[in-house]
C-alpha positions as CSV (number, residue, x, y, z in Angstrom):
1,X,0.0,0.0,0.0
2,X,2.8,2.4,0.8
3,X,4.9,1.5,-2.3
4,X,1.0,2.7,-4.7
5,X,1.2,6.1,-2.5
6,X,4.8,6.6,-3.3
7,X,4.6,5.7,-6.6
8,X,1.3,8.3,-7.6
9,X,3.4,11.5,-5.4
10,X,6.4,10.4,-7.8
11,X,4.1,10.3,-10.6
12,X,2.5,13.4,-9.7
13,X,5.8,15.3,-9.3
14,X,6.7,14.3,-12.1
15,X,3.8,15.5,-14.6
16,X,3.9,18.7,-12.7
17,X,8.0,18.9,-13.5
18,X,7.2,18.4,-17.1
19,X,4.2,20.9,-17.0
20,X,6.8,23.7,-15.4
21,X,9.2,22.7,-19.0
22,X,6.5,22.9,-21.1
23,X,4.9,25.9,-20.0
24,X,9.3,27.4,-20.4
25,X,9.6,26.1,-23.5
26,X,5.8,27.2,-24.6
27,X,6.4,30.9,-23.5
28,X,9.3,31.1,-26.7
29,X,6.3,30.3,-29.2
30,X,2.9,32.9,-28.8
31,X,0.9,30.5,-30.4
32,X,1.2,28.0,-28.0
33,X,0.2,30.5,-25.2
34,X,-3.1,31.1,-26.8
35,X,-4.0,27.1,-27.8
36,X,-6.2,25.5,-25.1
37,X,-3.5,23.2,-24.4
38,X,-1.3,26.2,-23.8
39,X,-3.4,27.7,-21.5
40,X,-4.5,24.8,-19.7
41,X,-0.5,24.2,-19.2
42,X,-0.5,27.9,-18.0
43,X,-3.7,27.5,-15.4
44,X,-1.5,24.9,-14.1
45,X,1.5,26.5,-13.8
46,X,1.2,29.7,-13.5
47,X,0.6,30.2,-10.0
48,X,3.4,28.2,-9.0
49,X,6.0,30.5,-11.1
50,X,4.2,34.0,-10.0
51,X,5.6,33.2,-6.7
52,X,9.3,33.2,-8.7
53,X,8.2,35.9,-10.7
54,X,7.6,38.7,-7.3
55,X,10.8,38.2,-6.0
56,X,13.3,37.7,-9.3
57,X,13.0,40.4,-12.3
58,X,13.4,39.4,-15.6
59,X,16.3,41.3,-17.0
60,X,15.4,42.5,-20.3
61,X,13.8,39.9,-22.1
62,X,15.2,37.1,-20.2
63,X,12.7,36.1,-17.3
64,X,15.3,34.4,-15.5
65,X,12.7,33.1,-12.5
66,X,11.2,29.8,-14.1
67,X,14.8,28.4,-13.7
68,X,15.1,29.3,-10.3
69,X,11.4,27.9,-10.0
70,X,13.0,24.6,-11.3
71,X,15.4,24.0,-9.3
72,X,13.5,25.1,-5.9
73,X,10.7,22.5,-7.3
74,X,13.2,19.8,-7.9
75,X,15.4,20.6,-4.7
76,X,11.9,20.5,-2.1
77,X,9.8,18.3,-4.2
78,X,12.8,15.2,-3.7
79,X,12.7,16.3,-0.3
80,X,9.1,16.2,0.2
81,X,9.1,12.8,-1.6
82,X,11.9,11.2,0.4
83,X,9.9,12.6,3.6
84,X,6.9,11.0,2.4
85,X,8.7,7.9,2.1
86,X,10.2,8.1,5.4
87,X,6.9,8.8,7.0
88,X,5.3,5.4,5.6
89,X,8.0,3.5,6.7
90,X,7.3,4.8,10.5
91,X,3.9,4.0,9.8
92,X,4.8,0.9,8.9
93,X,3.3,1.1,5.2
94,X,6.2,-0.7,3.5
């Protein structure tokens, strides 16, 4: 039971990780911000990078905060999954 939960929150990170590259890669074409899949992707997204966005400036034309947002997302989301996964041992789950 404990290996199905850590398997979906891996899963899950993992979608939302490619979401975060998509939406990057998306924002160098304006025709894929204004498809529905583009702004579906940016729904998603969006609110997560704003938070990036506050605090770093882009300089220029560079928006330098969805690489920052990357790395923060890959740096607490392994953490959070590793926690996860230490919590359902304590529990006994594995």
């Amino acid at each position: 039971m404990g290996t199905n939960i850590l398997v979906v929150a891996d899963y899950i990170y993992d979608i939302y990780y490619w979401l975060i590259l998509i939406n990057i890669f998306g924002s160098w074409f304006p025709q894929f911000q204004t498809s529905k899949i583009g702004s579906m992707v940016g729904r998603l997204v969006n609110p997560y990078l704003s938070i990036f966005r506050k605090f770093i400036p882009p300089l220029g034309m560079i928006d330098f905060s969805p690489i920052v947002a990357i790395f923060a997302y890959s740096f607490i989301g392994r953490f959070a999954l590793e926690g996860l996964r230490q919590l359902l041992i304590m529990l006994g789950a594995f």
